[in-house]
Structures are given as structure tokens and as C-alpha cells.
KETIVEX-627382 format. One record per atom (N, C-alpha, C): residue number from 1; residue in three letters; atom name; x, y, z. Coordinates in nm, 3 decimals. Example, Ala and Ser with C-alpha at 12.3 -4.5 7.8 and 13.67 -1.06 7.14 Angstrom:
<pts>
   pavo   lumkol   torlo         X         Y         Z
      1      ALA       N     1.319    -0.569     0.780
      1      ALA      CA     1.230    -0.450     0.780
      1      ALA       C     1.320    -0.330     0.780
      2      SER       N     1.285    -0.225     0.708
      2      SER      CA     1.367    -0.106     0.714
      2      SER       C     1.290     0.003     0.787
</pts>
This chain:
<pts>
   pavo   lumkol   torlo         X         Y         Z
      1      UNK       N     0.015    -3.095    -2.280
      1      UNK      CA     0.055    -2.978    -2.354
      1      UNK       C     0.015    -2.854    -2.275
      2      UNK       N     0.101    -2.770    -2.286
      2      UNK      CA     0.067    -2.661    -2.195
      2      UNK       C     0.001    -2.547    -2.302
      3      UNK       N    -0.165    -2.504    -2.208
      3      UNK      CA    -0.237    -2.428    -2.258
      3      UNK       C    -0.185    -2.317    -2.369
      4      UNK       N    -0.029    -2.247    -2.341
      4      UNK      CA    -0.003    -2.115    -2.442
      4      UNK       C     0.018    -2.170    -2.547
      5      UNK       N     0.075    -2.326    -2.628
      5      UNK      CA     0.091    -2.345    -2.706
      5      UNK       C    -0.014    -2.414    -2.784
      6      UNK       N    -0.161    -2.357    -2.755
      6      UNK      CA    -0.256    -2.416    -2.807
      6      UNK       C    -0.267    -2.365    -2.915
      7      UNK       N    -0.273    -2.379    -3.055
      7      UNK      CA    -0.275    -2.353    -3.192
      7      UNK       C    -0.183    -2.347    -3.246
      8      UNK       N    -0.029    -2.387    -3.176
      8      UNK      CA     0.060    -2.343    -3.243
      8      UNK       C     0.153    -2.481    -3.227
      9      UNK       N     0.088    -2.603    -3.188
      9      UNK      CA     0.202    -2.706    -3.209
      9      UNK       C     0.063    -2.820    -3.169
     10      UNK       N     0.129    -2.923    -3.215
     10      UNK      CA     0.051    -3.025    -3.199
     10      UNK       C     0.165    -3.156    -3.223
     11      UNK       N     0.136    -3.223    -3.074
     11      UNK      CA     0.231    -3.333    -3.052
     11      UNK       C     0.215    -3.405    -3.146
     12      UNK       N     0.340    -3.463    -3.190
     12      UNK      CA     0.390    -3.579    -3.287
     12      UNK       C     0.369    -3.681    -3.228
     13      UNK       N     0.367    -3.728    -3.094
     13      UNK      CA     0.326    -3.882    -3.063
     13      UNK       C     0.187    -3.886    -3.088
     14      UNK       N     0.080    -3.812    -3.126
     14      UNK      CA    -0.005    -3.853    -3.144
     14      UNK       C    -0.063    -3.944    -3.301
     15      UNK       N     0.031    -3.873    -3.385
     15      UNK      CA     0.010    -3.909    -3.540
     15      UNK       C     0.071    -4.108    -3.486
     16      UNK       N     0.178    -4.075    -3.448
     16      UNK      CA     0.228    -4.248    -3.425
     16      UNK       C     0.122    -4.297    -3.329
     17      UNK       N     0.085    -4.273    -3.215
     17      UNK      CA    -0.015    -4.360    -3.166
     17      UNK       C    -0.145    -4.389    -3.242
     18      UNK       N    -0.200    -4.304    -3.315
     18      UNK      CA    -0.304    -4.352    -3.371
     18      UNK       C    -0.264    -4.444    -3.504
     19      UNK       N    -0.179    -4.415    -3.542
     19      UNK      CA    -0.139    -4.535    -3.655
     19      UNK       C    -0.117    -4.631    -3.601
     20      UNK       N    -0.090    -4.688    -3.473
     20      UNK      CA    -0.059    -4.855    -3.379
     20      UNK       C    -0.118    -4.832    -3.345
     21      UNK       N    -0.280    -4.807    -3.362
     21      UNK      CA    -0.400    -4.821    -3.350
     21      UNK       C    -0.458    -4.864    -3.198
     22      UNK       N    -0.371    -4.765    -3.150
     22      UNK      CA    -0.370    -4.777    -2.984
     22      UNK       C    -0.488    -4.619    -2.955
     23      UNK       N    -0.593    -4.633    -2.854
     23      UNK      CA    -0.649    -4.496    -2.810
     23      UNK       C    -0.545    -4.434    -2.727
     24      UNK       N    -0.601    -4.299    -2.676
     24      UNK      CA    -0.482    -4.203    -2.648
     24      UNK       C    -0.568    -4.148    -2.571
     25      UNK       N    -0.478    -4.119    -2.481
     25      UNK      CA    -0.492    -3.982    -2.328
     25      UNK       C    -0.422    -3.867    -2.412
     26      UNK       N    -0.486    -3.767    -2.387
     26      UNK      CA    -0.439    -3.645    -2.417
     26      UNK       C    -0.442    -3.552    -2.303
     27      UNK       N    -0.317    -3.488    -2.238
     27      UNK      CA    -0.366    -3.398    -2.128
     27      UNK       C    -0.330    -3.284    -2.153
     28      UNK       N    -0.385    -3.173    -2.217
     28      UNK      CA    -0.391    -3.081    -2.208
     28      UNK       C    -0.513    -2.972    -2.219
     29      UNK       N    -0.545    -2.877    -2.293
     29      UNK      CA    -0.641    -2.788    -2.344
     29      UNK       C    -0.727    -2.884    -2.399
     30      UNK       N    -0.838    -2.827    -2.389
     30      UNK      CA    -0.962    -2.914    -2.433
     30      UNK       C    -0.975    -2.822    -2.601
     31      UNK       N    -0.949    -2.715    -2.628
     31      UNK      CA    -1.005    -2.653    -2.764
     31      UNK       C    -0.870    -2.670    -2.827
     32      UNK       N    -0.771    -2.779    -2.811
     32      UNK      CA    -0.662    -2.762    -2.922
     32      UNK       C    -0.692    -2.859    -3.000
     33      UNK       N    -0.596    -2.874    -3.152
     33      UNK      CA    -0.617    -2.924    -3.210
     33      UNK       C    -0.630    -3.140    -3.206
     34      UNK       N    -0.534    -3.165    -3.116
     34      UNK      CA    -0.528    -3.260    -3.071
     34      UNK       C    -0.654    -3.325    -2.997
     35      UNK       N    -0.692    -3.263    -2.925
     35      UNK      CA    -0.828    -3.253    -2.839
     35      UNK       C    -0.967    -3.304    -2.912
     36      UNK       N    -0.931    -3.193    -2.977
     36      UNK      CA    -1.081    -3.133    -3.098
     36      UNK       C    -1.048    -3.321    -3.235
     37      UNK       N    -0.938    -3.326    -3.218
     37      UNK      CA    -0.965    -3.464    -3.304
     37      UNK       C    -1.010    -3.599    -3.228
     38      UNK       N    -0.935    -3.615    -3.051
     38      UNK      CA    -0.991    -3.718    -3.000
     38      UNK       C    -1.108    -3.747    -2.999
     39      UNK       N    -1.200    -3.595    -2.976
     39      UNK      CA    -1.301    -3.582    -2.957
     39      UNK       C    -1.384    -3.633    -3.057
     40      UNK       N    -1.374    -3.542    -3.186
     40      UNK      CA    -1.459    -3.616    -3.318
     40      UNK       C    -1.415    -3.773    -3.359
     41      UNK       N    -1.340    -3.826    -3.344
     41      UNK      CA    -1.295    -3.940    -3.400
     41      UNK       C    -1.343    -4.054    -3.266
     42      UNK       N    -1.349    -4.021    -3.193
     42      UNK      CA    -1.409    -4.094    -3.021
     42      UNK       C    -1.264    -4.203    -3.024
     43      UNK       N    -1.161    -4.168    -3.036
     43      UNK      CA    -1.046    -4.259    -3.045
     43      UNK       C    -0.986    -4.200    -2.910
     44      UNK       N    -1.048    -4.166    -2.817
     44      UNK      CA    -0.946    -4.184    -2.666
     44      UNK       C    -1.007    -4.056    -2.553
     45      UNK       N    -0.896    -4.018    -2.477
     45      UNK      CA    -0.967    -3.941    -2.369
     45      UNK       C    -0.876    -3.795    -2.350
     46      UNK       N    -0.950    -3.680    -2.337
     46      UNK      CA    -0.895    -3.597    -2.345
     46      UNK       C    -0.878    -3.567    -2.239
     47      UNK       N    -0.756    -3.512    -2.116
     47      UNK      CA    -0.800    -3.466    -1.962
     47      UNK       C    -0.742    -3.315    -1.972
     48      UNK       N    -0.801    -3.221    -1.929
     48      UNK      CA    -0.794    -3.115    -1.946
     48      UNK       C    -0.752    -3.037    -1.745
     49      UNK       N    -0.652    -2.987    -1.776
     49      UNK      CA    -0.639    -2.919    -1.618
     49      UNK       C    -0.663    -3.076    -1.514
     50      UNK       N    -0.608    -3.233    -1.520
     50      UNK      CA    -0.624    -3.298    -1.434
     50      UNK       C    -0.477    -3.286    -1.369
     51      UNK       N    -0.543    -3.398    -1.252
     51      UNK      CA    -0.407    -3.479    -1.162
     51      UNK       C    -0.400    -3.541    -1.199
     52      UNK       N    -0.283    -3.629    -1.120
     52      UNK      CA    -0.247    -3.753    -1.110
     52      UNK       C    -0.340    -3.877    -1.093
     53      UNK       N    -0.426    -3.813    -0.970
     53      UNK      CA    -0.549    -3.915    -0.940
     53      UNK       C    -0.606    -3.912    -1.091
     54      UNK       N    -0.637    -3.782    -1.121
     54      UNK      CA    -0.723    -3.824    -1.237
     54      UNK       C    -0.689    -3.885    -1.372
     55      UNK       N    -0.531    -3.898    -1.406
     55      UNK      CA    -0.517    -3.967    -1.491
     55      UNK       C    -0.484    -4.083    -1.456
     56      UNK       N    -0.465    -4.161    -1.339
     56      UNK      CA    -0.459    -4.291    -1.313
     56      UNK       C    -0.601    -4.323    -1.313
     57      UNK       N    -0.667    -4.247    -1.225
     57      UNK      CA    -0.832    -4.300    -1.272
     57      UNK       C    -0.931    -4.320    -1.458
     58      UNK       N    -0.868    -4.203    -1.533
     58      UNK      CA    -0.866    -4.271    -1.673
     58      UNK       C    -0.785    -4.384    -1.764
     59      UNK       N    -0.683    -4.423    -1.674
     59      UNK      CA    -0.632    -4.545    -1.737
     59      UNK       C    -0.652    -4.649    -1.641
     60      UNK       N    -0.758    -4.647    -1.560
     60      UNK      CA    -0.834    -4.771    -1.481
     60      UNK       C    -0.907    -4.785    -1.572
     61      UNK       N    -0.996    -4.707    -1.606
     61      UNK      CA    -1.141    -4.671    -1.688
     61      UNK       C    -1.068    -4.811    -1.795
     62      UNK       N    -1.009    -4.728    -1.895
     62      UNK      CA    -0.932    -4.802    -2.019
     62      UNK       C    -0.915    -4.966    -1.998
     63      UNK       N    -0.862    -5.036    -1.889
     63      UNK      CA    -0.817    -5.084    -1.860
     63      UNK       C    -0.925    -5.185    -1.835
     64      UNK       N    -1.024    -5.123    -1.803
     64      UNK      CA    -1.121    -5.234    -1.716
     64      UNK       C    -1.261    -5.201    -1.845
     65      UNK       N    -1.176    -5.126    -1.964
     65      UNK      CA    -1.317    -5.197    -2.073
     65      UNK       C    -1.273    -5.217    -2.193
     66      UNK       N    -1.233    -5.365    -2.189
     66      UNK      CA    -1.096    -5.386    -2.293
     66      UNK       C    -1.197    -5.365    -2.434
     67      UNK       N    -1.309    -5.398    -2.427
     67      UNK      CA    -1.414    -5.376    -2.594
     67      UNK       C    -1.382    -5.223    -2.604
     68      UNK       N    -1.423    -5.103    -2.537
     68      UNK      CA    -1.381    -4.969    -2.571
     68      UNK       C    -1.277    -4.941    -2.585
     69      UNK       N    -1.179    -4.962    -2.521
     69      UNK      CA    -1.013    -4.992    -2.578
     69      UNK       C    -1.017    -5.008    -2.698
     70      UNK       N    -1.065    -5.147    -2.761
     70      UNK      CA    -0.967    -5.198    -2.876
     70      UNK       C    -1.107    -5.099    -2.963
     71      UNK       N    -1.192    -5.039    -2.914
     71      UNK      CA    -1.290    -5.000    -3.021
     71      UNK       C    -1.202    -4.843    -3.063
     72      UNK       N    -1.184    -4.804    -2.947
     72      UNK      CA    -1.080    -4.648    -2.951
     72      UNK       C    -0.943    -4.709    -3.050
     73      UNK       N    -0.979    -4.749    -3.050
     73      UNK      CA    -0.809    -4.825    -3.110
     73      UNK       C    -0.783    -4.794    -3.258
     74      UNK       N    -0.917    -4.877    -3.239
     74      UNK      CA    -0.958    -4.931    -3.427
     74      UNK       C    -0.979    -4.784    -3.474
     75      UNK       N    -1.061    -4.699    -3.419
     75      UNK      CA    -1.111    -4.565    -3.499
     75      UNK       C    -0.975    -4.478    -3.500
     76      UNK       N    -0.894    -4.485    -3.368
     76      UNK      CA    -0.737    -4.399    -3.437
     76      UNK       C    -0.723    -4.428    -3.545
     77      UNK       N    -0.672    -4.574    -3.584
     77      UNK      CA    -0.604    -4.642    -3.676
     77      UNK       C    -0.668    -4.595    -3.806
     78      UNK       N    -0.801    -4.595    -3.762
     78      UNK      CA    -0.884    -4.542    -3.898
     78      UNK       C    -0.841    -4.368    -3.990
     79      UNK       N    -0.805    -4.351    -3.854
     79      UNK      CA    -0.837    -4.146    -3.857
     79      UNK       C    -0.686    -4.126    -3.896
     80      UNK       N    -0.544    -4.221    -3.836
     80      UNK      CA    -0.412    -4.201    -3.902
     80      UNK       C    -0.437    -4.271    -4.088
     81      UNK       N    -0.524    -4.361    -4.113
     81      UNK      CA    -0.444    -4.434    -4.206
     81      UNK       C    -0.589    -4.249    -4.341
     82      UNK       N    -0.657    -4.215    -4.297
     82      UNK      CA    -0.740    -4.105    -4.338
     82      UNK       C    -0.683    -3.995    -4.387
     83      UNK       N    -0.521    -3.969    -4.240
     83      UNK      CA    -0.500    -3.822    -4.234
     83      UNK       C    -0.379    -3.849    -4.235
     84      UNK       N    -0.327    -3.925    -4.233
     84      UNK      CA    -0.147    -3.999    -4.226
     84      UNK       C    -0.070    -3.921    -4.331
     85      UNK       N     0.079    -3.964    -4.351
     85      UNK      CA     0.149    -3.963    -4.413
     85      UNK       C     0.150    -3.980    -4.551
     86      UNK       N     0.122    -4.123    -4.579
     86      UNK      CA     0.087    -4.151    -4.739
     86      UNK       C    -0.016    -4.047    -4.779
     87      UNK       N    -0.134    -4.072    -4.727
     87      UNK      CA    -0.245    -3.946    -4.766
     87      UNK       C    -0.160    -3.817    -4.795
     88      UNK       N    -0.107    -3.713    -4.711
     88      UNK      CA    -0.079    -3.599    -4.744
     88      UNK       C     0.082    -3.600    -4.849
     89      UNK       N     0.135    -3.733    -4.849
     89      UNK      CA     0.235    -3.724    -4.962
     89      UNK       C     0.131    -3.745    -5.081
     90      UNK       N     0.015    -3.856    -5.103
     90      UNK      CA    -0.030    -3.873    -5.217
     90      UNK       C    -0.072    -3.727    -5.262
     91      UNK       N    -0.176    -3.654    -5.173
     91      UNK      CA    -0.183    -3.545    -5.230
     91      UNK       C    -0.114    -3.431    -5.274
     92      UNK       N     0.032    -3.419    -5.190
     92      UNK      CA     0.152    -3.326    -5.252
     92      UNK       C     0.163    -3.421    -5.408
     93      UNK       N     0.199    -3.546    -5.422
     93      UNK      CA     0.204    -3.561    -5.584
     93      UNK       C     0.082    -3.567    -5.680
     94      UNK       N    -0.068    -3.554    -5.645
     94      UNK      CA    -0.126    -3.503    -5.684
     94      UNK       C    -0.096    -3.380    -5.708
     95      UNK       N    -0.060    -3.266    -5.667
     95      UNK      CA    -0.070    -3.147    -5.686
     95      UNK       C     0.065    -3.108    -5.764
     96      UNK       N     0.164    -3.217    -5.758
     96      UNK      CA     0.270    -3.157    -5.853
     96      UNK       C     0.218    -3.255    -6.013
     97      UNK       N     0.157    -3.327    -6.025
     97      UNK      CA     0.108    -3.354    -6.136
     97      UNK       C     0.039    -3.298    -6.170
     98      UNK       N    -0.062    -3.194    -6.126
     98      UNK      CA    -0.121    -3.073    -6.163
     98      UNK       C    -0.045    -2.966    -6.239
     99      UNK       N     0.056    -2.958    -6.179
     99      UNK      CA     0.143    -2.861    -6.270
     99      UNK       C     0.221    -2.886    -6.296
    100      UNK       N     0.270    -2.972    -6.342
    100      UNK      CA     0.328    -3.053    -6.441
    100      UNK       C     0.277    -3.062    -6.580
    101      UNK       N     0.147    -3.095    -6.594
    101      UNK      CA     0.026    -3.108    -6.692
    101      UNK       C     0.036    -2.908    -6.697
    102      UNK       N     0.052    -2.818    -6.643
    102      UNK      CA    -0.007    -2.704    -6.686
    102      UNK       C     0.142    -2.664    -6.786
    103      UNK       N     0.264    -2.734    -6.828
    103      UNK      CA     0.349    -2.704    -6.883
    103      UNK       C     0.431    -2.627    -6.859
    104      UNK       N     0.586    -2.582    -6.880
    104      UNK      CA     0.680    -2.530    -6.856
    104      UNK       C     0.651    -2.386    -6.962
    105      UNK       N     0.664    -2.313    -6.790
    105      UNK      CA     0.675    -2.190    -6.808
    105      UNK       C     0.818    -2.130    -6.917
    106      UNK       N     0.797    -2.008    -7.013
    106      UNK      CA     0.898    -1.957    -7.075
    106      UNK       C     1.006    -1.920    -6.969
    107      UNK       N     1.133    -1.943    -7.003
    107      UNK      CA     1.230    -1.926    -6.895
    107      UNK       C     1.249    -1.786    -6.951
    108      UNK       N     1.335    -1.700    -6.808
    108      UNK      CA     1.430    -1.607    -6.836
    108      UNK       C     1.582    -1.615    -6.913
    109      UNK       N     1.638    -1.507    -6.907
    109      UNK      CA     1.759    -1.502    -6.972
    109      UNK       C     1.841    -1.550    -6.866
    110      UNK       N     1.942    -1.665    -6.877
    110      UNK      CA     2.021    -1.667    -6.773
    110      UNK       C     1.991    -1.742    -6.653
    111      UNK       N     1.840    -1.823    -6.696
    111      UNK      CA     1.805    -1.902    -6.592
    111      UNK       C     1.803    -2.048    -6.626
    112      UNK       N     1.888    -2.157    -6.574
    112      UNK      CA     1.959    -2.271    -6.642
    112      UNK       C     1.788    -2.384    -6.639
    113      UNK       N     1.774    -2.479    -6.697
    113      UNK      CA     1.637    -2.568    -6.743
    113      UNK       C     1.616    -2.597    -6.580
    114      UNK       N     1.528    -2.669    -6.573
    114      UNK      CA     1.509    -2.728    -6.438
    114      UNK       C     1.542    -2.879    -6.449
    115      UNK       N     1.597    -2.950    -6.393
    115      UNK      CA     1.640    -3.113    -6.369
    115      UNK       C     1.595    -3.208    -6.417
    116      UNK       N     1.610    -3.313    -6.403
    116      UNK      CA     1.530    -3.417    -6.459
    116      UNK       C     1.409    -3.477    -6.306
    117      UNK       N     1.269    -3.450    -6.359
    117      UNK      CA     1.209    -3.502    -6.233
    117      UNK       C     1.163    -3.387    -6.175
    118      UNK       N     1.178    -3.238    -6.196
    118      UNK      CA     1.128    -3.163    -6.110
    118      UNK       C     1.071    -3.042    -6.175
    119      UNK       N     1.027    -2.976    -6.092
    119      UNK      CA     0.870    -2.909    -6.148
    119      UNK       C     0.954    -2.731    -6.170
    120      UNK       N     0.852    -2.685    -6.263
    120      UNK      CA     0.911    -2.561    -6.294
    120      UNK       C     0.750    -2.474    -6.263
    121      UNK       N     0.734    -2.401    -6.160
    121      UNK      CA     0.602    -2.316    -6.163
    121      UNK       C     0.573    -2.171    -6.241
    122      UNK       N     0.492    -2.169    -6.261
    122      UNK      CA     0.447    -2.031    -6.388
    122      UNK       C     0.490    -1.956    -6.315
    123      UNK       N     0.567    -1.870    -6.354
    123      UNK      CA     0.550    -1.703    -6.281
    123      UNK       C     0.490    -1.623    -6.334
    124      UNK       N     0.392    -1.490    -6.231
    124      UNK      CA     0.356    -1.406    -6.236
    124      UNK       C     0.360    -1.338    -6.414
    125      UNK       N     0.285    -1.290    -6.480
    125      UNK      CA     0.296    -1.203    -6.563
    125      UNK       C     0.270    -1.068    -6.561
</pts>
């Protein structure tokens, strides 16, 4: 990832590699968000400003310590199934059952019911 887009994007192959509970090379910025998770989660290797030599020399590393491998592996798998998909859908329907339970707001004049299945939020008074 190139350094200017540090805070403002964060690769999508990473959410899929850590769910196939594979560790991960990351080469870019060391303070992005991607980075800052390899790092806390110890699920792979971050290379920051390398070469070529140096990322063939971190997938020797990998390669030749198959227990840290499958150990980087296991803790992705851990940190996608934590921060994944289901998780942040469960909590979007957590939060529309929240207001759901807070009841349907008084409508305006001229403003047709809301659907079957979907949420109507309070407005402002």
C-alpha cells in the first residue's frame, strides 16, 4: 500500500486472508491500519519501505517455521471470525432492534407508513 493512502483505505484481501486463517505479509506503512492490526494480533509480518530481497527473505522465514505459520494462521482466523462480517452484521441488527423497541415515530402529513420489515427513526423535535 502506498504510504499517502494511509488512513484512508485499507486492503480488502486482508479481511479474506485472515478468515482462511492463513498469516499475512503486509507491505506497506508501518502506522496504518492494516499494520497496527498484524501487529497486535501477531498474525503475520509487516514490511515497511522493503525489496524484493526482503520480501523473499520473509517468506523464507515463513516457510522454514511451519509451527509459527500455522500459529499466525490460527490467531488471523481468530481476529476475522472477532471482527468479520457476521460480527458487524450481528451488531447492525442489534442496533436496528434497538429502535425498533424505541417505537414508531408520529408521521407527517403526506408521508406514506414505512414497509413491512423496516425501521422508521425518530426525528428531531
Amino acid at each position: 500500500m502506498r504510504d499517502n493512502l494511509c488512513g484512508l483505505v485499507v486492503p480488502s484481501k486482508f479481511y479474506g486472508i485472515a478468515a482462511a486463517g492463513r498469516p499475512m505479509i503486509f507491505v506497506g506503512p508501518a502506522d496504518s491500519e492494516v499494520a497496527r492490526d498484524i501487529v497486535r494480533e501477531r498474525c503475520g509480518s509487516v514490511l515497511s519501505g522493503t525489496t524484493g530481497a526482503g520480501l523473499a527473505e520473509c517468506l523464507r522465514g515463513w516457510r522454514a517455521d511451519s509451527t509459527a505459520c500455522s500459529a499466525a494462521g490460527a490467531r488471523a482466523r481468530a481476529h476475522a471470525e472477532r471482527t468479520g462480517l457476521r460480527r458487524a452484521t450481528d451488531s447492525f441488527e442489534t442496533l436496528l432492534d434497538q429502535l425498533r423497541s424505541m417505537g414508531q415515530p408520529k408521521r407527517s402529513a403526506g408521508v406514506p407508513p414505512a414497509g413491512p420489515g423496516s425501521v422508521s427513526l425518530p426525528t428531531p423535535e
